[in-house]
LOVEXKE-254658 format. One line per field, with one value per residue: residue number from 1; x, y, z of N, C-alpha, C in turn. Coordinates in pm, whole numbers. Layout:
# residues N
k <- [NUM,...]
nu <- [X,...]
nv <- [Y,...]
nw <- [Z,...]
cau <- [X,...]
cav <- [Y,...]
caw <- [Z,...]
cu <- [X,...]
cv <- [Y,...]
cw <- [Z,...]
# end
This chain:
# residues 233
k <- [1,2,3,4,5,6,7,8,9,10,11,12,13,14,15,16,17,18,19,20,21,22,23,24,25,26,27,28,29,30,31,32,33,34,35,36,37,38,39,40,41,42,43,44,45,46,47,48,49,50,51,52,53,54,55,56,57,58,59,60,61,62,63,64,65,66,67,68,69,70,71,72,73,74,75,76,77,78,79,80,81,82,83,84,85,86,87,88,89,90,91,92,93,94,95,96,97,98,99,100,101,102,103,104,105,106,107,108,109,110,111,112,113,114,115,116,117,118,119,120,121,122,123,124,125,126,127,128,129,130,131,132,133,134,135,136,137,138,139,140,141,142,143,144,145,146,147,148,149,150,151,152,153,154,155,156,157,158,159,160,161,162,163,164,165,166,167,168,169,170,171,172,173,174,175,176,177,178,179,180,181,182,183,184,185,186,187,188,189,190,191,192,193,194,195,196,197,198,199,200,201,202,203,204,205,206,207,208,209,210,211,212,213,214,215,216,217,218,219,220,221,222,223,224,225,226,227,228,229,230,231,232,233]
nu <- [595,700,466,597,638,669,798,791,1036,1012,1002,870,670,355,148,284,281,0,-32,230,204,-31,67,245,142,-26,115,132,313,581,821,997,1036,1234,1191,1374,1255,1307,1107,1083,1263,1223,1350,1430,1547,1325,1111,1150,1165,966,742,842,739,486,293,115,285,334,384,215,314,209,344,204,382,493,266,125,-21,-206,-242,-333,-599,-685,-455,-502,-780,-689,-506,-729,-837,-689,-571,-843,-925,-732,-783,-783,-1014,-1324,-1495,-1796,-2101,-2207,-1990,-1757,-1818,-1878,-1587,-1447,-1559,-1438,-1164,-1248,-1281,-1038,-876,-1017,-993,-945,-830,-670,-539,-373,-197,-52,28,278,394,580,821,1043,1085,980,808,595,599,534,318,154,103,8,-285,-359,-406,-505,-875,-968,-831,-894,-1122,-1065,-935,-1123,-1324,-1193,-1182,-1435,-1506,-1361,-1422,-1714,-1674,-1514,-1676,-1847,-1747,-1601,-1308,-942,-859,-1017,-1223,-1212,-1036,-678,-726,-749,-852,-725,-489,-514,-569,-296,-100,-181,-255,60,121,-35,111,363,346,206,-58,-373,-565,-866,-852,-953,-876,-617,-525,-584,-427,-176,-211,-246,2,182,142,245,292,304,505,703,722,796,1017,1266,1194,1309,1553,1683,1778,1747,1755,1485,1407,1209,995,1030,896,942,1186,1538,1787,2006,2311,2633,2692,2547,2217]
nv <- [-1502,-1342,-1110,-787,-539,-187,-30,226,323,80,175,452,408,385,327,161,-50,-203,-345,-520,-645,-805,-957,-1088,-1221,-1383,-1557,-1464,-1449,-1288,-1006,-746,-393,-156,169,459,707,986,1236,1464,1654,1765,1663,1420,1037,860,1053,996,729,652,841,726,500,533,625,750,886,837,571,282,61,-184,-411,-570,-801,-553,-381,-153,-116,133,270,141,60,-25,-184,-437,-469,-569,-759,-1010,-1035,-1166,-1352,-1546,-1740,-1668,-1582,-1309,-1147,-1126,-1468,-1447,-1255,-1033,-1015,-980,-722,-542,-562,-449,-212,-113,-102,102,354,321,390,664,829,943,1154,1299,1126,1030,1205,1385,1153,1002,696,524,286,204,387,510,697,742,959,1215,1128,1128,1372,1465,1330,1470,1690,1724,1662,1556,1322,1159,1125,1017,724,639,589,377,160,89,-5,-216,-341,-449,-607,-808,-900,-999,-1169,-1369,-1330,-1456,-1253,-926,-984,-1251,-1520,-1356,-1091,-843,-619,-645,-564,-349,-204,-238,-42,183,15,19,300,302,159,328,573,478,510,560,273,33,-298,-509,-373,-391,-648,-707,-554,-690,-937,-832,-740,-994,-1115,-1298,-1207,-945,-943,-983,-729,-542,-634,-610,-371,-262,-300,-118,173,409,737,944,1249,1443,1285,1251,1456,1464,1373,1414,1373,1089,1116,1020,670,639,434]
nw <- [-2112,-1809,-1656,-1567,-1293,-1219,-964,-697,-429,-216,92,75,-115,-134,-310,-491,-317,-304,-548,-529,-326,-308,-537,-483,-258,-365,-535,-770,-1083,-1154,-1247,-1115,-1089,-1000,-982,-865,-637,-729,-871,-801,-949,-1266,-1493,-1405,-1399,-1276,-1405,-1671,-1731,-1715,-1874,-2119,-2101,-2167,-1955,-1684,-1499,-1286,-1017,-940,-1276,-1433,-1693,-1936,-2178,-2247,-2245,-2128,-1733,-1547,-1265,-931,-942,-1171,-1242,-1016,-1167,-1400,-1334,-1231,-1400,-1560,-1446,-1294,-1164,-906,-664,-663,-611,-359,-389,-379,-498,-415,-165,-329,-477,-202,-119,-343,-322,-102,-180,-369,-188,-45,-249,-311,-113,260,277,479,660,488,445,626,775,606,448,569,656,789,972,1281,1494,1701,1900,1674,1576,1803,1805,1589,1615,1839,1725,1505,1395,1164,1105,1265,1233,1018,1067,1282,1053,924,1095,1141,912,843,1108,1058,780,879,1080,902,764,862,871,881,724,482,379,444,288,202,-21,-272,-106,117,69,-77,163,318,346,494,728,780,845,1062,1213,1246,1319,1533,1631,1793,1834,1820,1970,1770,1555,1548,1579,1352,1188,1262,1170,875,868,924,691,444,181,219,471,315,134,342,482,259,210,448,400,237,273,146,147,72,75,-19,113,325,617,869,993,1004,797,857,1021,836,756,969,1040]
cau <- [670,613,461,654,571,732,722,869,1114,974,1032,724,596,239,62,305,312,-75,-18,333,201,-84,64,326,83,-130,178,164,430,607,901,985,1159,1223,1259,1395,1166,1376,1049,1116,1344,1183,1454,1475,1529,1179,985,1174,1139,774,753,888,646,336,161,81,399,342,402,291,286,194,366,208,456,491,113,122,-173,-149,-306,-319,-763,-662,-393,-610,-887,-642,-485,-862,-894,-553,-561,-989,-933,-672,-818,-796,-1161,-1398,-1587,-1974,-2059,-2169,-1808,-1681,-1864,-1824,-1415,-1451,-1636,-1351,-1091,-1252,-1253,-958,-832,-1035,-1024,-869,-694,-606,-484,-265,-114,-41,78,307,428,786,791,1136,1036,898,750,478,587,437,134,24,36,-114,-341,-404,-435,-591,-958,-1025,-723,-899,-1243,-1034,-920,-1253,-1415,-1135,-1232,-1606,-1541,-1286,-1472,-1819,-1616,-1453,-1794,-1926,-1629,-1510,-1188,-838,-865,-1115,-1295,-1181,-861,-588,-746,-733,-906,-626,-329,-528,-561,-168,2,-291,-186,243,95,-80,203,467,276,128,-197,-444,-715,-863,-767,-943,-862,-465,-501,-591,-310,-90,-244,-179,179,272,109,428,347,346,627,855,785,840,1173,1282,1173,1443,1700,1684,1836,1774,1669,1412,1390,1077,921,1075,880,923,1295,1651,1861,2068,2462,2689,2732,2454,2128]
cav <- [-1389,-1296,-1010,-670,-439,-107,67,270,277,7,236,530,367,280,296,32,-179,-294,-469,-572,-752,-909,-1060,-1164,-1328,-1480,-1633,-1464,-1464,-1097,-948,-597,-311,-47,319,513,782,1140,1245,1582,1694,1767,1581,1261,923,823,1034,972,605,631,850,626,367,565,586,895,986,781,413,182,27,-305,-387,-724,-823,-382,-304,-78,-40,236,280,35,-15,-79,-307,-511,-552,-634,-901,-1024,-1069,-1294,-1488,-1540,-1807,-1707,-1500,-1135,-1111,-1288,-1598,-1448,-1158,-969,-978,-917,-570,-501,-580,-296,-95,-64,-64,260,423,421,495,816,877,905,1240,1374,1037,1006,1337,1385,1025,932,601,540,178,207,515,483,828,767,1139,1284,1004,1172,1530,1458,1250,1563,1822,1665,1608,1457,1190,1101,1068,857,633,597,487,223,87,92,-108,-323,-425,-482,-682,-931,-1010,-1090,-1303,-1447,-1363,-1396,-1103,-872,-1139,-1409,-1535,-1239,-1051,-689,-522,-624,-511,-218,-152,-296,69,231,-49,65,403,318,127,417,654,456,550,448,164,-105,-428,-596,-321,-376,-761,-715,-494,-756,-1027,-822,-733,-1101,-1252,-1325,-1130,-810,-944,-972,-616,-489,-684,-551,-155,-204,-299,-33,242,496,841,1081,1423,1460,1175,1297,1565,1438,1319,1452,1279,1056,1111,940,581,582,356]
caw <- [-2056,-1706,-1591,-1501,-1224,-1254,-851,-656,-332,-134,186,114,-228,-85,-431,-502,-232,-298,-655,-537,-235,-375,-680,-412,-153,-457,-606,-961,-1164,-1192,-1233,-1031,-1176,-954,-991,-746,-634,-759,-951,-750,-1038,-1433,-1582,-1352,-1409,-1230,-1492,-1797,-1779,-1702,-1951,-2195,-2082,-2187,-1848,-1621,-1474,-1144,-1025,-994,-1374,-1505,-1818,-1987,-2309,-2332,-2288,-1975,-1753,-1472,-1167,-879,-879,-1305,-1238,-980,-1233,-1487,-1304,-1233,-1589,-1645,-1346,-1224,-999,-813,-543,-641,-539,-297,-527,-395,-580,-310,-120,-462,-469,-111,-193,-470,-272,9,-209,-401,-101,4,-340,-338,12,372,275,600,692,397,407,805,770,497,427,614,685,824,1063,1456,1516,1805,1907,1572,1547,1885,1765,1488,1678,1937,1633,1324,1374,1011,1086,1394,1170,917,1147,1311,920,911,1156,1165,781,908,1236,972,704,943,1116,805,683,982,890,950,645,551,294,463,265,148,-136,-336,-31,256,-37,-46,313,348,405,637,833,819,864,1161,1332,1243,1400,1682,1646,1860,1708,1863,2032,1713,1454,1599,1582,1182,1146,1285,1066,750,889,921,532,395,105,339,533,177,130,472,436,139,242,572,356,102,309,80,174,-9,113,16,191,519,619,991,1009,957,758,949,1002,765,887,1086,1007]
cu <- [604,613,555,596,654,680,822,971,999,949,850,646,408,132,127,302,171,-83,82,257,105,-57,134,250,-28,-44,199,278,457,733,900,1110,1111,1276,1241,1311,1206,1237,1018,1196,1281,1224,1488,1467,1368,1143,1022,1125,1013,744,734,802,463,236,135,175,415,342,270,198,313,201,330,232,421,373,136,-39,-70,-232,-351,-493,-751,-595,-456,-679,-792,-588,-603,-886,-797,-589,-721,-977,-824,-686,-844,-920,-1214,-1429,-1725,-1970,-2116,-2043,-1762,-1702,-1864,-1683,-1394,-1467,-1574,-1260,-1123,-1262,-1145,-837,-858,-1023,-926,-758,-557,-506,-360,-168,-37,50,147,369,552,771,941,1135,974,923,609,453,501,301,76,18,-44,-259,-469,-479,-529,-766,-1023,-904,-792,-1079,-1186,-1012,-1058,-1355,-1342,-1152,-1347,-1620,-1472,-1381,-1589,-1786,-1566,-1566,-1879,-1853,-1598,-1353,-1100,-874,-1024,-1247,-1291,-1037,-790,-671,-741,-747,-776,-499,-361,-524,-407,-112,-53,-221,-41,210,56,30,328,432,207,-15,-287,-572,-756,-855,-812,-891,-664,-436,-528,-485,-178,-106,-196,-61,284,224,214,428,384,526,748,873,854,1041,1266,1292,1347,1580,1738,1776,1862,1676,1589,1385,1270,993,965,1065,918,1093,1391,1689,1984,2209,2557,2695,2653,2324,1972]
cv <- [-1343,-1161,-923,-561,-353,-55,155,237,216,111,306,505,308,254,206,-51,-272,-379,-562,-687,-840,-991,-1147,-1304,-1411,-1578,-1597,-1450,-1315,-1091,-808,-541,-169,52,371,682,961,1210,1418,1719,1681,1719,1436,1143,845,916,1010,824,610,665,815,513,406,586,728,944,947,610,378,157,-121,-322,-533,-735,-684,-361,-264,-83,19,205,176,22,-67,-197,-449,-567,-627,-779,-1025,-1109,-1221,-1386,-1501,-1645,-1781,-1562,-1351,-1077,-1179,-1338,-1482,-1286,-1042,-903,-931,-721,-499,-470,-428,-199,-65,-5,122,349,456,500,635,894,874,1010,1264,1271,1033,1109,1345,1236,958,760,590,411,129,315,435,603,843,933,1212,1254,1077,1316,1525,1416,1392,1699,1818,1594,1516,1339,1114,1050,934,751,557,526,377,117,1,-24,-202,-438,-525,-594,-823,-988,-1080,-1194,-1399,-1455,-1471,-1219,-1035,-915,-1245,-1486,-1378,-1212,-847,-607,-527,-608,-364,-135,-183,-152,150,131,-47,156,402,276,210,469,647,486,499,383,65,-228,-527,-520,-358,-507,-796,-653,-595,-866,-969,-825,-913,-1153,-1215,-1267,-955,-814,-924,-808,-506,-512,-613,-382,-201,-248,-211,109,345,658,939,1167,1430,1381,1172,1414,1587,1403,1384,1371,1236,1069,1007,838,509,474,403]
cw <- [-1927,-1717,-1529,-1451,-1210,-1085,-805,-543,-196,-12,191,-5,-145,-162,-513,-442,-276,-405,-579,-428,-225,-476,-546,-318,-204,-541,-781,-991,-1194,-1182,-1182,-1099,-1075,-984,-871,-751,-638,-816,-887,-867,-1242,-1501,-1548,-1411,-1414,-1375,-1657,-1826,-1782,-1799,-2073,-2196,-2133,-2094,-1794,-1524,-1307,-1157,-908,-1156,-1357,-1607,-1840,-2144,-2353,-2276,-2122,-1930,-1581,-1386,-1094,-892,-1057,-1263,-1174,-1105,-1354,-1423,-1250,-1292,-1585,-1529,-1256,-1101,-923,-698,-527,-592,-507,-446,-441,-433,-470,-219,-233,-412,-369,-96,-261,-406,-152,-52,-298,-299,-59,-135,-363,-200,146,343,372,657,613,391,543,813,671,528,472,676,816,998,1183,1467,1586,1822,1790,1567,1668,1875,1702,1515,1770,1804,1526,1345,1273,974,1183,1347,1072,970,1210,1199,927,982,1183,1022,842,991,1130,845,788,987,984,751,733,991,834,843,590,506,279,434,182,33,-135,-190,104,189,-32,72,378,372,466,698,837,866,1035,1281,1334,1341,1530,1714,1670,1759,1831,1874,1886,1584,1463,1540,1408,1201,1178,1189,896,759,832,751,509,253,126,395,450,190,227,507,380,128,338,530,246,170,218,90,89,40,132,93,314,611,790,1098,973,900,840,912,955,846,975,1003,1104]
# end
């Protein structure tokens, strides 16, 4: 039975996108079940099914034959477990723990960034990215750590990603980099040229795909945008 990943709307989901686009660009075997992201409403769809699934009332979920696990730095290690050789973490155990030790960061971290900057993959909003840019000192520090690991990870790897081939840590860093090209926000010439490298892995590119055909608006996730006039796109 394959694997089912339970996420949200492709579009501002960015605690789903990093399972989805690593199983994708590792080749595992999954099925996707999306819920649409109403979870605005006490009674919705989104949290009933979740709900129902036993987990914590957010996506993304990993259901293997029923057994839920929650939280994208869980799901990672779980898929770890099932599939060891196939790339979810460097092979030297060093990179391994360096790997870990990005991805918990930006799981616990990079508020200002995350908040000031949501996830709109669909969106081009330079104009905002440079207010924010002009106003937000602790977006303009986050940016500056991503970098400073970024730049330090690639010299040690050599690259193209940030342990060398696609793993956990450039799935995790996969919607900082939408974030950054929504918004326009300045980086440098090699922090830009990673962001283009994750853009194009073709398990990025599926979901990027996949978001601009979804055309489905959430309110809440548009703190920056009107909703566009019937018709329009």
């Amino acid at each position: 039975m394959a694997l089912q990943l339970v996420i949200g709307n492709k579009n501002y989901s960015s605690w789903s996108m990093r399972p989805w686009v690593l199983m994708k660009q590792l080749g595992l075997p999954f099925e996707e079940r999306r819920l649409r992201l109403d979870f605005d409403q006490p009674d919705s769809a989104f949290r009933r099914e979740l709900a129902a699934l036993g987990a914590a009332g957010r996506v993304p979920v990993l259901l293997d034959e029923g057994f839920a696990v929650w939280d994208s730095l869980a799901i990672v290690e779980a898929l770890h477990e099932r599939f060891p050789a196939a790339g979810v973490w460097p092979q030297a155990a060093r990179a391994r723990a360096r790997a870990r030790s990005l991805c918990a960061e930006m799981h616990s971290g990079f508020t200002p960034l995350r908040s000031h900057c949501g996830m709109n993959i669909e969106a081009t909003l330079p104009e905002v990215g440079a207010r924010i840019w002009a106003e937000q000192e602790a977006v303009r520090a986050d940016v500056a750590r991503l970098q400073a690991m970024w730049s330090a990870a690639l010299a040690d790897s050599g690259g193209p990603f940030l342990f060398g081939a696609f793993s956990a840590a450039d799935a995790f860093y996969a919607p900082v980099c939408m974030r950054l090209l929504t918004y326009a926000l300045p980086i440098s010439a090699e922090a830009r040229a990673y962001v283009e490298r994750v853009r194009q892995a073709p398990g990025v590119a599926a979901w990027i795909d996949e978001a601009l055909q979804e055309h489905d608006w959430i309110a809440i996730d548009e703190p920056y945008r009107q909703r566009p006039a019937a018709g329009a796109r």
